[in-house]
C-alpha positions in Angstrom: 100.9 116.8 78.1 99.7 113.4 78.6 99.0 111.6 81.7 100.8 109.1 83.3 98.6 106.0 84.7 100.2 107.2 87.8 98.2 110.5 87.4 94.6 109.0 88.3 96.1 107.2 91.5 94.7 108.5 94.0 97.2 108.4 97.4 95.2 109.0 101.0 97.3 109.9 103.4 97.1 107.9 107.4 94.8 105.5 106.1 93.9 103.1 107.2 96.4 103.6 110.0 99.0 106.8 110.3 101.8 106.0 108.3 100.2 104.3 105.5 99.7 106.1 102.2 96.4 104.5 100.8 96.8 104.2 97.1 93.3 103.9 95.5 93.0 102.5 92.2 88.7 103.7 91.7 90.9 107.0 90.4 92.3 104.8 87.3 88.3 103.0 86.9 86.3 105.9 86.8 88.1 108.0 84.3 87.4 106.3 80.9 91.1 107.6 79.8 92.9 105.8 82.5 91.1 102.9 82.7 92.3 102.1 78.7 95.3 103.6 79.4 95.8 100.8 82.6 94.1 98.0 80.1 96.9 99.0 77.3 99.6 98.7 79.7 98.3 95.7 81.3 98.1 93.8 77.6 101.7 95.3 77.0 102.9 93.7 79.9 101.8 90.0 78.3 102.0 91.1 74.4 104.6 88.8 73.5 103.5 85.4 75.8 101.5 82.7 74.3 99.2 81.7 76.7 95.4 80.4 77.0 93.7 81.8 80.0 93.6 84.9 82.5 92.6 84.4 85.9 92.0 87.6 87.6 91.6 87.9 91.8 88.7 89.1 93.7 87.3 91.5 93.4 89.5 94.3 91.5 91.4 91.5 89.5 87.9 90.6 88.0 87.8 94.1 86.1 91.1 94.5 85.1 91.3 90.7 83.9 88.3 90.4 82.3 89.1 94.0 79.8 92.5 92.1 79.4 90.5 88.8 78.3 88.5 90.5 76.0 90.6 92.7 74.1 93.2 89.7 73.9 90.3 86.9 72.5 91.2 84.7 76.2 89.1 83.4 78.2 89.0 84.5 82.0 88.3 82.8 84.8 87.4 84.5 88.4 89.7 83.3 91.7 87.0 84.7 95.0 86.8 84.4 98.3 85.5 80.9 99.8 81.6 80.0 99.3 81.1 82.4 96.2 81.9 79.6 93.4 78.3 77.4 92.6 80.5 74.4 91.4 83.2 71.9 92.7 86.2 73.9 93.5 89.7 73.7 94.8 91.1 75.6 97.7 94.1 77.4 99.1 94.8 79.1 102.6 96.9 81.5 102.5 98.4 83.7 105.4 96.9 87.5 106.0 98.3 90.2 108.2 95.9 89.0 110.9 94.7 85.0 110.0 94.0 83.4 107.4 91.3 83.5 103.9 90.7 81.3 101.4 90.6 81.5 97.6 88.6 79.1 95.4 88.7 78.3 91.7 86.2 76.2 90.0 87.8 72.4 89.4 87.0 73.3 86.0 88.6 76.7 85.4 91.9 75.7 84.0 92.8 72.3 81.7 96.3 70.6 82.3 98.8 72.0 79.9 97.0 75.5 80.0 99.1 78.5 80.4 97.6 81.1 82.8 98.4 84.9 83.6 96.9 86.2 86.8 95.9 89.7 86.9 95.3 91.6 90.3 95.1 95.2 90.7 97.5 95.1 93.7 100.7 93.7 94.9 101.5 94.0 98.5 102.3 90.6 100.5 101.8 88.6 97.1 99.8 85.9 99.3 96.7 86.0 97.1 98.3 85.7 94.2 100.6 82.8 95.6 97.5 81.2 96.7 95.7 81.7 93.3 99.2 80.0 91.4 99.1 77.3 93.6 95.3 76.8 92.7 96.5 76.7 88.9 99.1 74.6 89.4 97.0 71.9 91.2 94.4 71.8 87.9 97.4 71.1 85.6 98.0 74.7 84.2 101.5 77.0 84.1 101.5 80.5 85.4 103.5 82.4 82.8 103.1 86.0 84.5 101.8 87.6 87.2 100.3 91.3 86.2 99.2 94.3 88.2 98.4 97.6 87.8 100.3 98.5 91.1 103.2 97.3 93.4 103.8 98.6 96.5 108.1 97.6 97.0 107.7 97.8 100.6 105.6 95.1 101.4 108.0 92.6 99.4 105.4 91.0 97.6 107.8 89.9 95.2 109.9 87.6 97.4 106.6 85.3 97.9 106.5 84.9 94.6 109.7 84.1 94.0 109.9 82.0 90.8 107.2 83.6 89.1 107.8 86.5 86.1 105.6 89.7 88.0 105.4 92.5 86.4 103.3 95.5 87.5 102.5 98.8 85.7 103.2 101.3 88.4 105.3 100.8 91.1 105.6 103.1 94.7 108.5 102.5 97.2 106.2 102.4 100.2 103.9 100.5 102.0 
């Protein structure tokens, strides 16, 4: 029988709190099989959009992104953490479970009139993501799609990103 991409999540149970069922995604990377099986269903998920650019998120967005870019012929461009971009940037705060971050984008990254997918490997809130659109939008571009490999439901990522076509490969009920 084959496997599901489901099948190389691995789910810790109580971590990083009790209650919380840890689902960890380094199952899907380091089995050759299920990362092309996640990078097939991730290219499914945007098979029929025309669009110019993929921007993936820090730092797991980077590797599913960039597989995505190259097998599609786009270019990718890298959302991180403030102070990790060399050139002129633009910024957004966005809200965390305890303060605040920042994600930066090279001023650069995306022309006006571009259309963009964002990749992540994770839903949960949907604030990085938001703050990564937001980046996009400021430089001119269109998010098309959001992808991810995984949505947790129970975090109502979703309803931050309201607006937006999401779609994610695997999705659990939980938190």
């Amino acid at each position: 029988m084959e496997k599901r991409l489901e099948d190389y999540v691995v789910t810790i149970p109580d971590f990083p709190e009790p209650g919380i069922m840890f689902r960890d995604v380094t199952g899907i990377l380091q089995d050759a099989d299920g990362f092309r099986l996640a990078v097939d269903q991730m290219c499914g998920l945007v098979e029929d959009l025309d669009f110019d650019v993929i921007v993936g998120a820090e730092a797991r967005g980077f590797i599913f992104g960039a597989a995505m870019a190259y097998k599609l012929g786009k270019a990718f461009v890298p959302a991180r953490k403030k102070g990790k971009l060399p050139r002129e940037t633009v910024q957004v705060e966005y809200a965390l479970e305890y303060g605040t971050a920042i994600m930066e984008m090279h001023k650069d990254a995306v022309q006006p009139g571009q259309k963009v997918i964002i990749v992540d490997d994770l839903i949960a809130t949907g604030g990085t993501v938001r703050a990564i659109a937001e980046m996009v939008e400021l430089l001119g571009g269109e998010v098309v799609k959001m992808c991810f490999v995984m949505e947790l439901a129970g975090l109502n990522g979703r309803k931050l990103l309201e607006g937006y076509d999401v779609a994610s490969c695997i999705t659990y009920e939980g938190k």
